[in-house]
N, C-alpha and C positions, 0 to 999 in steps of 0.2 A: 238423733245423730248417732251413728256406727261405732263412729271414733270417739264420744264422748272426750272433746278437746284433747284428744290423746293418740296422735296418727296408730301406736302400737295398741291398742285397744279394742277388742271385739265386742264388749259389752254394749249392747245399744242404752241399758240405764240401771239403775242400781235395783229395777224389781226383777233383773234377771237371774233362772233358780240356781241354785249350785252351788258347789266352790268354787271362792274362790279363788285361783291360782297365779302367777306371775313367774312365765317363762323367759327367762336369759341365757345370754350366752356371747359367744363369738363364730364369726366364720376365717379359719386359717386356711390359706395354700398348702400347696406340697410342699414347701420347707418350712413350713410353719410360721409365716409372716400373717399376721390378723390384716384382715381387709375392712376397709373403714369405709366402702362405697357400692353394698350389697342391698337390694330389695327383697324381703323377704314376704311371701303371701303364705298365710294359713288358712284352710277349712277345715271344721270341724263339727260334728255331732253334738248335741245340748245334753247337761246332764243329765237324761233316760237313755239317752244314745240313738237320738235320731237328728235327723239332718234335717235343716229349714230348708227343701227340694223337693220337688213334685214326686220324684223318680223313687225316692225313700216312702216304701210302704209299709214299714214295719208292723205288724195289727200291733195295738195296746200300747202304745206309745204316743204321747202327746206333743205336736209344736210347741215352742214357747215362743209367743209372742212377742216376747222383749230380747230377744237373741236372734241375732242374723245367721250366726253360724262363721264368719269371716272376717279377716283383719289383715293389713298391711303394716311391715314395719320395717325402716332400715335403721345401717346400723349409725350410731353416731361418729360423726368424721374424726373425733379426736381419741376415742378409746377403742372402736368398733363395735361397741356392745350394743344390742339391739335387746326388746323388751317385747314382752305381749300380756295384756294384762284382759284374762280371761276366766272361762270357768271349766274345771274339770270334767269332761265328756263323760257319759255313760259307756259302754258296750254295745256293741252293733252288731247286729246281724246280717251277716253280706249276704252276698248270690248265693243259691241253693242253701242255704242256712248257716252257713256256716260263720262262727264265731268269730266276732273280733274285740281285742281287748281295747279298752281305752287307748284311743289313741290321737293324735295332731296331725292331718295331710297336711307338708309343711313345698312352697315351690321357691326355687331361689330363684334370681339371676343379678349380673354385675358383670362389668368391665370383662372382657377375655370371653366371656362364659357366651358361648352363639344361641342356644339354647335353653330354655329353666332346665334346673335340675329339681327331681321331683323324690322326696323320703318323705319319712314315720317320722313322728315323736310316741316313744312309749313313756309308760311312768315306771322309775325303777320300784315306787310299792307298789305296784300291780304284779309282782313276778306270779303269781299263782293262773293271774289273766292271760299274761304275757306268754306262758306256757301254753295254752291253748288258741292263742292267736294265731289262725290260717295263712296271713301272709308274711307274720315273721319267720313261721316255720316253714316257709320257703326258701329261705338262706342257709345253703347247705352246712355253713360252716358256723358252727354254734356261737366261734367266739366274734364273729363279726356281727351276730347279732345285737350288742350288746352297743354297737356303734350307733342304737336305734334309740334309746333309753336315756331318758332327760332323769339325771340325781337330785331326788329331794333333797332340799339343805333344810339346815339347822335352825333360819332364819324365817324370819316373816317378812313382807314389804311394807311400806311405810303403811298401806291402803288393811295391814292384817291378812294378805292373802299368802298362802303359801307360796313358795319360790323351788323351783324346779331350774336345774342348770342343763342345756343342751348345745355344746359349742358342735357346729356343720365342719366337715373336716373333706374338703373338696379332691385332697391326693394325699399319699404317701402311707404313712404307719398310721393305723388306726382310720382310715377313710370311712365317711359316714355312706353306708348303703344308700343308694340312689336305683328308682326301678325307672324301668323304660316303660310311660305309658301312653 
């Protein structure tokens, strides 16, 4: 099972490789009211950094068979917080080689929203990665990159896995980059 009794869960079981990690946060409006009725999907790359998908050829890179690569999670209706409890991707190689840092394809949608809205999650310790990442460095403007970048915290989860904070910021000051794909 995907969810391992845990809707926010991508871990299909506990021989899956990697760290492991446990992403939180919230999703605010444009005035900054937390939304407590948001579906959130991730895919993601397995710690070598390849993707469980026909379409990922990377040479030298192995599937992992106890990793989907995928997880759903919304947030809960009384705090907003939503959770994903996963393992830290490797680095990817995209189209014509080009470099990608660790990262989380993250899709929303909720109430208002016609659309998913479709971002990154980066890790803020990878900045050495994160500098060489292809598609962050498409955002011309440096400091809105930085809207991409889930903060490792100081904490562990109950489970021992590290915890990484990325609140979605759908309008106003500090809005989280969203690409059109």
């Amino acid at each position: 099972d995907i969810f391992e009794n845990n809707f926010g869960s991508v871990l299909s079981n506990q021989k899956t490789k990697g760290e492991r990690i446990r992403i939180e946060g919230r999703v605010f409006d444009g005035i900054g009211t937390v939304l407590k009725d948001v579906l959130i999907e991730i895919w993601q790359a397995n710690a070598e950094g390849k993707y469980a998908h026909p379409a990922d050829r990377q040479p030298g890179k192995a599937l992992d068979p106890n990793f989907g690569g995928w997880g759903r999670s919304c947030t809960d209706f009384e705090t907003g917080l939503y959770t994903f409890d996963t393992i830290k991707p490797g680095p990817v190689e995209g189209r014509n080689g080009r470099f990608m840092a660790p990262h989380i394809n993250a899709w929303i949608v909720a109430r208002g929203i016609n659309m998913g809205l479709n971002t990154r999650i980066y890790f803020s310790d990878e900045a050495e990665a994160n500098a060489k990442d292809a598609v962050i460095n498409l955002i011309e403007w440096e400091s809105r990159r930085k809207t991409l970048v889930a903060e490792r915290l100081d904490r562990k989860a109950d489970s021992g896995a590290t915890v990484y904070r990325f609140d979605f910021r759908l309008q106003g000051q500090d809005e989280t980059v969203f690409f059109d794909i």
